[in-house]
N, C-alpha and C positions, 0 to 999 in steps of 0.2 A: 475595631474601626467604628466610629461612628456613625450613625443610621439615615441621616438628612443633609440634606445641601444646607449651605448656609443661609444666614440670613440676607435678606435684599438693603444694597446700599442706596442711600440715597446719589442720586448720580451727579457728580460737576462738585467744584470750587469755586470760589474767585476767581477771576481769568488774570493770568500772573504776568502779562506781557504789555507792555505797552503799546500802543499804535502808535505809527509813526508819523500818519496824514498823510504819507505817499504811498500807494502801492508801488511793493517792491523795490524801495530807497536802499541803495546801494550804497559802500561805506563814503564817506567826503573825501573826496582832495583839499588841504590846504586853500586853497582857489574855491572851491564850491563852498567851503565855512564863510571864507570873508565876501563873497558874493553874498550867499546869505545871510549874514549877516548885516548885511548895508540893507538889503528888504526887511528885514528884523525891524532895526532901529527906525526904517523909515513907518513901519507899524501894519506891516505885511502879517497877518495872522496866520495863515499858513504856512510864511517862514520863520515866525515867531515858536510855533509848535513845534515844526519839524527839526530846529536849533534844539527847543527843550527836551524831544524825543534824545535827541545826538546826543546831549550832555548826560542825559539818563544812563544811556548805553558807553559812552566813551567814545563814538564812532566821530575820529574826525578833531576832537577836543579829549580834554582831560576830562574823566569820567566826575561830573558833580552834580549830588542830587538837588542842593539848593539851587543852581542854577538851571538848572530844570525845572524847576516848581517855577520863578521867576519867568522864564520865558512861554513856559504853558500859562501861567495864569495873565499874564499879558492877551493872548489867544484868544484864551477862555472868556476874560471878561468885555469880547470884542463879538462872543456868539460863536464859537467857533468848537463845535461840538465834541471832535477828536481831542482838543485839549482840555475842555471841559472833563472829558472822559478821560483823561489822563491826571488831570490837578486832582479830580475824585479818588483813583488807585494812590496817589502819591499821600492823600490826608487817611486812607483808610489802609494803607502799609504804614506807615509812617516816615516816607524816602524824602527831603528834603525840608520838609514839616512837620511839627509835634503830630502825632498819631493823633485825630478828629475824625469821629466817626458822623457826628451830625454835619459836618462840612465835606464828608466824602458826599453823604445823601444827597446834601444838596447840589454838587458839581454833577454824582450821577443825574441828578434826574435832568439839569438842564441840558446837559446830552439827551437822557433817555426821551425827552419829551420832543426831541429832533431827530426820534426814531432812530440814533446811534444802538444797535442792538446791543454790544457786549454791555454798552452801558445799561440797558432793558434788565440783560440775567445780571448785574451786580445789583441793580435798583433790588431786585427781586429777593436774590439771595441774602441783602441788609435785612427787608423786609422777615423772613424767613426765618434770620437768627436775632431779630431785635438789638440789630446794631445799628445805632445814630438814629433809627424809630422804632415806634409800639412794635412790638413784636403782633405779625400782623398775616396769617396764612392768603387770605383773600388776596391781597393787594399781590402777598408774593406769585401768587398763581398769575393775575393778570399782568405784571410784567415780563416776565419768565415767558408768557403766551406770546407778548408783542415778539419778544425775540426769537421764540420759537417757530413764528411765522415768517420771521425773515431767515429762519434756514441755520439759524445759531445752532449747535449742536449741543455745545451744554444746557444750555438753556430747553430742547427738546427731551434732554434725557432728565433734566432737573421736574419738569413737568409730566414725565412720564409717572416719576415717582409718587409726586405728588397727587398724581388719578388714582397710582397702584395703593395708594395709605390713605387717600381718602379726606386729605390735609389740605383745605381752602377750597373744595370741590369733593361734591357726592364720590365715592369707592367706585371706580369705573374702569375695570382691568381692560375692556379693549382697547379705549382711548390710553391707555399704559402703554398697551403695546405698540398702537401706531406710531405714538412717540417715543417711544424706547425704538421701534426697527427705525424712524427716521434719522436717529442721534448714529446708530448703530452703522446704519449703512455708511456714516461720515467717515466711519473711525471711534465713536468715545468710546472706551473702554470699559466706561459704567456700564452705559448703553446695554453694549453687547451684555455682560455680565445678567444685569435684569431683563435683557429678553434671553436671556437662557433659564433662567430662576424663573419665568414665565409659563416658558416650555416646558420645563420639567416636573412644574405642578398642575399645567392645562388650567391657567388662569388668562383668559382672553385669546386663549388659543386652544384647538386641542391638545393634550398631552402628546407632545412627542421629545424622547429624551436623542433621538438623533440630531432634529434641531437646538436641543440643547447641549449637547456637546459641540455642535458646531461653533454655537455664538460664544460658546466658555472657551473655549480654545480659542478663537479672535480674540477676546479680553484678556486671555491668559499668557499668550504671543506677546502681547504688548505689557507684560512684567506686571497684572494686577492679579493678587496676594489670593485674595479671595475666588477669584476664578479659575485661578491655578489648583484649588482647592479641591475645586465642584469639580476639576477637568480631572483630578486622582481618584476622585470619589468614583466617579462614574465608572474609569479604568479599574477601579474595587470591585463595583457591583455588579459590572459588563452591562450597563446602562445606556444604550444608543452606540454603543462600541463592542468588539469582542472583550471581555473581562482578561486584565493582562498587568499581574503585579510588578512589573519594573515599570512600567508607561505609572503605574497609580504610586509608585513611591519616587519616581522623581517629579511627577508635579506636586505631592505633598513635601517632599523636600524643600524641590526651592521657594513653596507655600511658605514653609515654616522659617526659610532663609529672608524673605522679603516681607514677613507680615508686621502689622502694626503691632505694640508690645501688648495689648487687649487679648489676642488672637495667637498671638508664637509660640506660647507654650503648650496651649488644645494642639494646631497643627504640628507641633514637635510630637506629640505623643502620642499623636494618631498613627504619621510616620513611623515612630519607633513599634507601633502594636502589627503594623501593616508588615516590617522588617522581621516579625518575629514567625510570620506565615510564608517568610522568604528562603531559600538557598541561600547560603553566601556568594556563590558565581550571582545571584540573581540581584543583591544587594550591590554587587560591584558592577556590572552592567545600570545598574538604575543611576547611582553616584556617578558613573562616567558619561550618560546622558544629560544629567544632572547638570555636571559644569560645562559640559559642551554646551547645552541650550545656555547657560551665563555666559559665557565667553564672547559666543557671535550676537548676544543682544546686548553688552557690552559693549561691543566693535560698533552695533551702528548705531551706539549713542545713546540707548536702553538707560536709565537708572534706578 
């Protein structure tokens, strides 16, 4: 079994959902499309969005991404942030228009500059990976910040990391951690992951692997690869837990069933070295934990 946690991820993606412009839009009736649509055409921009949102999704119309580009960019070149932020996703996916990464930039940032947050952490994260601009840490830190201050979660855990590595901003593990517990307390799943990875090396925190087992197991609940990892390790080492090898080879298990291809074959033959220290009763209990914990995080919609 190998001797260390893994390594820290950097936390957050692209944010992969569209916004809709309404909180909480509900699917259309026939009657609610051609109502709005008559405020569409008359050059209603938040019915103009909320059409192009609909056509994105299917919700109400036949699912089309060109006509969703068309009706957000109507929106957008009206000021209208949410689709702004939305014509940006669709040129930096490539959903209803040639894949444009300098034209995503550009639609983020005239959202991001109207304090649209998600818009903020993709400005950021363009920035970050030097897509459609200079590859560019500084700038990534400060928009990332904007939306970390309005409460964005990726964008808190994205920033955490970047204190934690020291990337567009001096090494500064406690500001890692405020904003890693702040993403964490949301929910991201990074989050938790790096304030466990935190805990468990007493960087911007004391050392304690009970808190680290806490926060890896929230990460790990929520089907991340890695955290699943640390949560067996620990149950290997009796690290903030009683030491208890069925609990450490079904979270390296289904570590090694969900991880990236980088990583599945270390966590497969960590599993296998960990099974060689086992009973067979104790092998078959871990395996039956195993697809239990899959099954019911499959049920509520886990993948």
């Amino acid at each position: 079994m190998t001797t260390s946690l893994v390594r820290r991820l950097l936390g957050g993606v692209l944010a992969v959902l569209l916004v809709s412009g309404v909180a909480g839009a509900q699917t259309p009736t026939p009657t609610d499309i051609a109502a709005l649509r008559v405020d569409a055409d008359a050059g209603d921009a938040s019915s103009q969005s909320l059409l192009g949102y609909y056509y994105s999704t299917g919700q109400g119309v036949p699912q089309d991404d060109a006509q969703a580009a068309s009706w957000c960019r109507q929106a957008a070149e009206q000021g209208y942030a949410d689709a702004q932020y939305n014509l940006g996703f669709m040129y930096d996916t490539g959903r209803g228009v040639p894949q444009d990464y300098v034209e995503a930039v550009a639609w983020y940032r005239q959202a991001a500059e109207q304090g649209h947050a998600i818009a903020q952490y993709n400005l950021g994260a363009m920035y970050r990976t030097g897509q459609g601009v200079p590859q560019d840490d500084a700038q990534a830190v400060a928009w990332h910040r904007q939306a970390a201050e309005q409460g964005y979660a990726a964008a808190q855990s994205n920033l955490g990391a970047m204190y934690a590595a020291g990337q567009g901003v001096p090494q500064d593990y406690a500001q890692a951690v405020t904003w890693y517990r702040q993403a964490a307390e949301q929910g991201n799943a990074a989050a938790q992951y790096n304030l466990g990875l935190m805990y468990a090396a007493g960087q911007g925190v004391p050392q304690d692997y009970a808190q680290a087992v806490t926060w890896s197991r929230q990460a790990a609940e929520q089907g991340l690869a890695n955290a699943q990892y640390n949560l067996g390790f620990m149950y290997y080492t009796g690290k903030g837990v009683p030491q208890d090898f069925v609990e450490a080879h079904k979270w390296s298990n289904l570590a090694a069933s969900r991880a990236s291809a980088e990583n599945q074959a270390e966590y497969a033959e960590i599993r296998d070295a960990l099974a060689e220290k086992m009973t067979p009763t104790q092998i078959e209990a871990a395996q039956t934990l195993a697809r239990e914990w899959l099954a019911a995080f499959e049920k509520r919609g886990g993948k």
